[in-house]
C-alpha positions as CSV (number, residue, x, y, z in Angstrom):
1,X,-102.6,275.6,-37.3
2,X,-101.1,277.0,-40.7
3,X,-103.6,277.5,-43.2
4,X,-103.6,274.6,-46.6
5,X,-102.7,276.5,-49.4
6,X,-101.9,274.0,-52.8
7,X,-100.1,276.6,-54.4
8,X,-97.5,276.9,-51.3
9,X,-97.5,273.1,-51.3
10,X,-95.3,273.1,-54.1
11,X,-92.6,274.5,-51.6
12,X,-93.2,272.3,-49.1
13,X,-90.1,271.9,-47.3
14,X,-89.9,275.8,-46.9
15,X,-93.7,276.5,-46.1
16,X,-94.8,273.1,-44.2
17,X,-91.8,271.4,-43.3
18,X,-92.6,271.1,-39.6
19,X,-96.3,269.8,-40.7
20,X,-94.4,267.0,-42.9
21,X,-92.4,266.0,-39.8
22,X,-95.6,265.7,-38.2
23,X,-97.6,263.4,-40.3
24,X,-94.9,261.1,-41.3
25,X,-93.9,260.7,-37.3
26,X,-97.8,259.9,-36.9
27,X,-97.4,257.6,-39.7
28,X,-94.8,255.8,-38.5
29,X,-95.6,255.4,-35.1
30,X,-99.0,253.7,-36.1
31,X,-97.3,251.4,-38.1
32,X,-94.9,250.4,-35.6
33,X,-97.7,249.9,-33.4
34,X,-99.2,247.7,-35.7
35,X,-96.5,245.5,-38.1
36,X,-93.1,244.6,-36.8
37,X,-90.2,247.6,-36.1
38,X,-87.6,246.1,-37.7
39,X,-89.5,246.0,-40.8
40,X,-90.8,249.5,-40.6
41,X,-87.4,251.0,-39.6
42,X,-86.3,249.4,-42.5
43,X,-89.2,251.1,-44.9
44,X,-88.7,254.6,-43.0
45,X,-85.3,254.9,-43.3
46,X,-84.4,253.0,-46.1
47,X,-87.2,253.8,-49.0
48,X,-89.3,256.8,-47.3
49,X,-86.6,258.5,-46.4
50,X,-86.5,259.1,-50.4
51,X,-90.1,259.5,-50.8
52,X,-91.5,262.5,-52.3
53,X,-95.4,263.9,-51.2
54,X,-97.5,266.1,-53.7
55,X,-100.8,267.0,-53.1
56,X,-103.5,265.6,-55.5
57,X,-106.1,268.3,-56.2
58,X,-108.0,266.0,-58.0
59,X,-108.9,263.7,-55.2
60,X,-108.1,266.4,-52.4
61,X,-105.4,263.9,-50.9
62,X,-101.7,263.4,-51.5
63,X,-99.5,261.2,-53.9
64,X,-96.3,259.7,-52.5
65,X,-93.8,259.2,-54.9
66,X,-91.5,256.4,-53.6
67,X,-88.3,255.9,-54.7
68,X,-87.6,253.3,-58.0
69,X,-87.4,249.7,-56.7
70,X,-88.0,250.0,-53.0
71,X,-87.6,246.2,-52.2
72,X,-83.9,246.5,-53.5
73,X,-83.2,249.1,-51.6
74,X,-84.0,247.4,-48.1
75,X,-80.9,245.6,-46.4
76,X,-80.6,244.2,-43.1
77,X,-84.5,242.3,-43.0
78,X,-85.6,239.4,-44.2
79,X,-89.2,240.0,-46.1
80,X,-90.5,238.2,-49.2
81,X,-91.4,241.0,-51.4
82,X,-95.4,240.5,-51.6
83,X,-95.4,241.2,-47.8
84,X,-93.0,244.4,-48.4
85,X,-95.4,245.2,-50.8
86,X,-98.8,245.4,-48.9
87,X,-96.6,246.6,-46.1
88,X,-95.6,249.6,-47.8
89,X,-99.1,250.3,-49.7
90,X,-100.6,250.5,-46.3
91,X,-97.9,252.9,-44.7
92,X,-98.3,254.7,-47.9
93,X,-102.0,255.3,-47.3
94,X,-101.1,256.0,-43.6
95,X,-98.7,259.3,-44.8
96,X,-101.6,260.0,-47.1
97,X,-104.2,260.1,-44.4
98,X,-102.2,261.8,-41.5
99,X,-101.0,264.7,-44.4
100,X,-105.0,265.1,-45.0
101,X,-105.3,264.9,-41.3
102,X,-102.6,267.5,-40.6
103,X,-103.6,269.7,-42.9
104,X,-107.3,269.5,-42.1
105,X,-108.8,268.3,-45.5
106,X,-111.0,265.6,-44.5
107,X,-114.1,265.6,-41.9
């Protein structure tokens, strides 16, 4: 297990990349499990794949910074946009709770 350091967060692509891949696989395979794939396909590779996590300090958990308008960017599902929405929020807090998982920064 490599060691949480904020500071080395800030490249996380070079210092954690492999943890990343983790806890967005974990994300997405609990929300497959849970709402339907084509939709979540659609979120993962159409909006998330753009997404951007930084680590909050402040709350000791991690912002995701999504992409601007996600529901335009999504082609080839039919969703009305409050269900997109809450959707997303959730898998949101999913990538939020498997990085603080991962990373060993909850109980």
């Amino acid at each position: 297990m490599v060691e949480f350091d904020p500071e080395q967060f800030e490249d996380k692509y070079a210092n954690y990349f492999p943890q990343l891949q983790r806890a967005y696989k974990n994300a997405f395979n609990r929300m497959n499990d849970t709402y339907d794939s084509t939709l979540i396909h659609a979120i993962d590779q159409q909006v998330l794949n753009e997404s951007e996590p930084f680590y909050n300090a402040n709350r000791e958990g991690f912002d995701i910074e999504l992409p601007d308008e996600p529901y335009s960017r999504l082609e080839g599902v039919v969703v009305d946009e409050p269900h997109f929405e809450s959707v997303l929020n959730e898998y949101v807090e999913q990538i939020d709770f498997e990085l603080q998982q991962t990373f060993r920064l909850t109980e």
